[in-house]
C-alpha positions in Angstrom: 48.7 151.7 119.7 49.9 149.6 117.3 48.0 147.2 115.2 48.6 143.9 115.2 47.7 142.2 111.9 47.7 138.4 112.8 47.4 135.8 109.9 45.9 132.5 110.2 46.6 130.1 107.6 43.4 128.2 106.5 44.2 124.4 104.7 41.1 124.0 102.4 40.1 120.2 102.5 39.0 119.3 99.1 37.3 116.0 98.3 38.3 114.1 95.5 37.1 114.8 92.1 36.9 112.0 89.5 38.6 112.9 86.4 37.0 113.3 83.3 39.4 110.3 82.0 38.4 107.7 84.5 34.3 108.6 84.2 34.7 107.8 80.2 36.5 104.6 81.3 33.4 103.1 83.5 31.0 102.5 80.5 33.6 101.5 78.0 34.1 98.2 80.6 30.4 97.7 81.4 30.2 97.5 77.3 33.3 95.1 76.5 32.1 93.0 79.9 28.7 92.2 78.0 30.9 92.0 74.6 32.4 88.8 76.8 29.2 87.4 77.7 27.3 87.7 74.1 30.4 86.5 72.6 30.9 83.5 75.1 26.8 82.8 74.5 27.8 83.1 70.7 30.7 80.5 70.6 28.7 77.9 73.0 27.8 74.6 71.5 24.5 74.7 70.3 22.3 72.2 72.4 21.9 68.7 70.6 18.9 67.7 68.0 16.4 65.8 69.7 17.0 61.8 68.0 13.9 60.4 66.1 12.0 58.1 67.8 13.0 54.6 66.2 10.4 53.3 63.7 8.5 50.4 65.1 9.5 47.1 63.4 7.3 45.9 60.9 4.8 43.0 61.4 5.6 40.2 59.3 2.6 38.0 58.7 3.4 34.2 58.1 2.0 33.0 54.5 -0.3 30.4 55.5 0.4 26.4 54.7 -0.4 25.5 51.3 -3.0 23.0 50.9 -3.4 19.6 49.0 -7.4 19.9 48.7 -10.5 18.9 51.3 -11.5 15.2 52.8 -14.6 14.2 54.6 -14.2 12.1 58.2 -15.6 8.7 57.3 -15.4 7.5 60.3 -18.6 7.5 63.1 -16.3 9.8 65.4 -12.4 10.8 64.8 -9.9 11.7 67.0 -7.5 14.9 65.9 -3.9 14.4 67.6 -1.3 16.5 68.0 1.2 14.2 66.2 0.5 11.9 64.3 1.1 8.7 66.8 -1.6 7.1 68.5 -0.1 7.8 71.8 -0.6 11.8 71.1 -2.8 14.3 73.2 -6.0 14.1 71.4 -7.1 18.0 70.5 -10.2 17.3 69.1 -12.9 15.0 68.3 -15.1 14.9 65.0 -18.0 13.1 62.9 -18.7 11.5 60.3 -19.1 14.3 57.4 -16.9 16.8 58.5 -14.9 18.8 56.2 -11.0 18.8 56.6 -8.5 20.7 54.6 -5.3 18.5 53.3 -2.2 20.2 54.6 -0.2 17.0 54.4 -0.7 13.0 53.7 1.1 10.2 53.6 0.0 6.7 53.9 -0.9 6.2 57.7 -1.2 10.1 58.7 -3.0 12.9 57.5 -2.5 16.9 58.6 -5.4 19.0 58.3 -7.0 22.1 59.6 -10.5 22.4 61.3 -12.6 25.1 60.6 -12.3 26.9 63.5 -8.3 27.2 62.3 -6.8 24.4 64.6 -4.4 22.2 63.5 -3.7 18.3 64.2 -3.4 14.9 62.7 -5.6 12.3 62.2 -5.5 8.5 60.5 -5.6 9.0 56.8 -7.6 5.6 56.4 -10.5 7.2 58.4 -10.8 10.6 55.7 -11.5 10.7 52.4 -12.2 13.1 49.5 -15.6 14.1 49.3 -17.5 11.7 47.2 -14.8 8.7 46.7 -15.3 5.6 48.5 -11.7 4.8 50.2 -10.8 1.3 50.7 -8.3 0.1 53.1 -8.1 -3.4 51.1 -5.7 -3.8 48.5 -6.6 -5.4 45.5 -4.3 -8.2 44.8 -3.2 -9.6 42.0 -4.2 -13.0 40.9 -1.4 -16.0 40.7 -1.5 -18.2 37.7 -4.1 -21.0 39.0 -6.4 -18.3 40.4 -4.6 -18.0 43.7 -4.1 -14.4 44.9 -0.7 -13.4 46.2 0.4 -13.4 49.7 -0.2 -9.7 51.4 -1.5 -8.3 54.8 -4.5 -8.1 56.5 -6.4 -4.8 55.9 -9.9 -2.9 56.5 -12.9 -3.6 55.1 -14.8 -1.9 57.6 -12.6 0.2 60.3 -14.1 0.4 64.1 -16.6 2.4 64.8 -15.7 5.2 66.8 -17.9 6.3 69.7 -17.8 9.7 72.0 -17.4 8.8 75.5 -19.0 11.7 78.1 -16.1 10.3 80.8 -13.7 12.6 82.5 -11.1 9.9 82.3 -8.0 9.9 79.8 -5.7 7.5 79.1 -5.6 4.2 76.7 -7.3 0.7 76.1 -5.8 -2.0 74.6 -7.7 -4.4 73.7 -6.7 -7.8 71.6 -8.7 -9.2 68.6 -8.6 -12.8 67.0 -9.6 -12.1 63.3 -11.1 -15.4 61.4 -10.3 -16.1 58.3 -13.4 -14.8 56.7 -12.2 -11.5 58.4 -14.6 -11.2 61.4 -13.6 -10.6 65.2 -14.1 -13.7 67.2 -12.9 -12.8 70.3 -11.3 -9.9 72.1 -8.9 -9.5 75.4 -8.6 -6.7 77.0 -4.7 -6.4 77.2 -4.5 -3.1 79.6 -6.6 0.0 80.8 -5.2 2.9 82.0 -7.9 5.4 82.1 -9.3 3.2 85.0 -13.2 3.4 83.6 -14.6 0.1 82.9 -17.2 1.8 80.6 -14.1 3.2 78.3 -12.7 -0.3 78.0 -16.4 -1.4 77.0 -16.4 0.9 74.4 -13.1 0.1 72.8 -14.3 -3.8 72.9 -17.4 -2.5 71.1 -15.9 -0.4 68.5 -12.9 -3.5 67.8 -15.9 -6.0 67.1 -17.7 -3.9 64.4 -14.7 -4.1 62.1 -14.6 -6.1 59.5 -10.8 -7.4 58.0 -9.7 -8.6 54.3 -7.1 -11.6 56.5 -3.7 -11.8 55.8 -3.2 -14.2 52.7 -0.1 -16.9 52.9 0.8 -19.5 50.0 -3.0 -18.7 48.7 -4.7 -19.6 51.9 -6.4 -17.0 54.1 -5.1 -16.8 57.7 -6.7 -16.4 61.1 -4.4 -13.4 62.7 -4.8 -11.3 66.4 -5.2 -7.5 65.9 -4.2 -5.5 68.7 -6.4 -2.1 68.9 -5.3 0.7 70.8 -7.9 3.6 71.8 -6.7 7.0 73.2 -9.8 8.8 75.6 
């Protein structure tokens, strides 16, 4: 009997085998990928320097006022304005005695500081330095003859100033007839706008202590009205 020898191909299924090229190509690109990134990180704009904090402007101290010396009030009580009208706020009050310093004068007006560093104006015939006598009279020359020449009236003896405990503000004016010999003969009160009777009182008062050098005319003394104004 005859053998029958029978042959059956056989495919062998092989799997895919990386080659040795393409394994040495897998870290070469993990390497030039971070050669990229560190390079990219490298050429990046560095990140701004912080500014400096801007230095804090200086402090610039005002030189203070120069002064022209000290007066004393002469006056019984004195009024410190604001400006130098009679129609200013009055900022403070003050008595006979007290120490100013001169910041600027002229004839009618004074500027001075209080102690306490305030600031305000006041009626230069009512300071003076400390230890002069002031005198609000002139001193006229005589006339051939004797007679004096013509001039104003002026103060002898300026009105006493009084300090009033009343809430009330405002202005008296009151009207004085002045003799000849310089003394207040009569007064009118002209108008009251602080409304307290007692204020106007006060301002009569203070008018009647005064005591005038009259207004001289062709050598003869005159009789004259004074109008006094007082600020509460």
């Amino acid at each position: 009997m005859g053998s029958h020898l029978s042959y059956r191909s056989h495919r062998s299924h092989r799997l895919p085998v990386a080659t040795p090229r393409l394994l040495a190509c897998a870290p070469v690109r993990r390497s030039l990928a971070v050669l990229i990134v560190l390079f990219a990180l490298g050429c990046a704009a560095p990140a701004p320097a912080p500014r400096p904090a801007p230095e804090p402007a200086p402090v610039i101290t005002p030189a203070p006022a120069a002064t022209l010396g000290t007066v004393a009030v002469t006056a019984s009580a004195l009024n410190v304005r604001r400006e130098k009208s009679t129609n200013a706020e009055v900022v403070a009050q003050l008595r006979r005695g007290t120490k100013l310093t001169v910041l600027e004068a002229d004839e009618a007006w004074t500027r001075v500081r209080l102690e306490n560093g305030d600031e305000g104006w006041v009626a230069s015939r009512f300071v003076a330095a400390p230890g002069a006598t002031r005198s609000t009279a002139p001193a006229p020359s005589r006339r051939r003859g004797g007679c004096p020449p013509d001039s104003d009236f002026a103060f002898l003896e300026t009105p006493t100033l009084t300090f009033s405990d009343s809430p009330k503000k405002g202005m008296v004016v009151v009207e004085a007839t002045v003799n000849a010999q310089g003394k207040v003969t009569s007064t009118k009160l002209v108008s009251n706008t602080t409304g307290d009777e007692s204020l106007a009182f006060l301002a009569v008062r203070e008018i009647r202590s005064a005591k005038f050098s009259p207004p001289i005319r062709n050598c003869v003394p005159r009789t004259f009205i004074y109008t006094y104004r007082r600020t509460f």
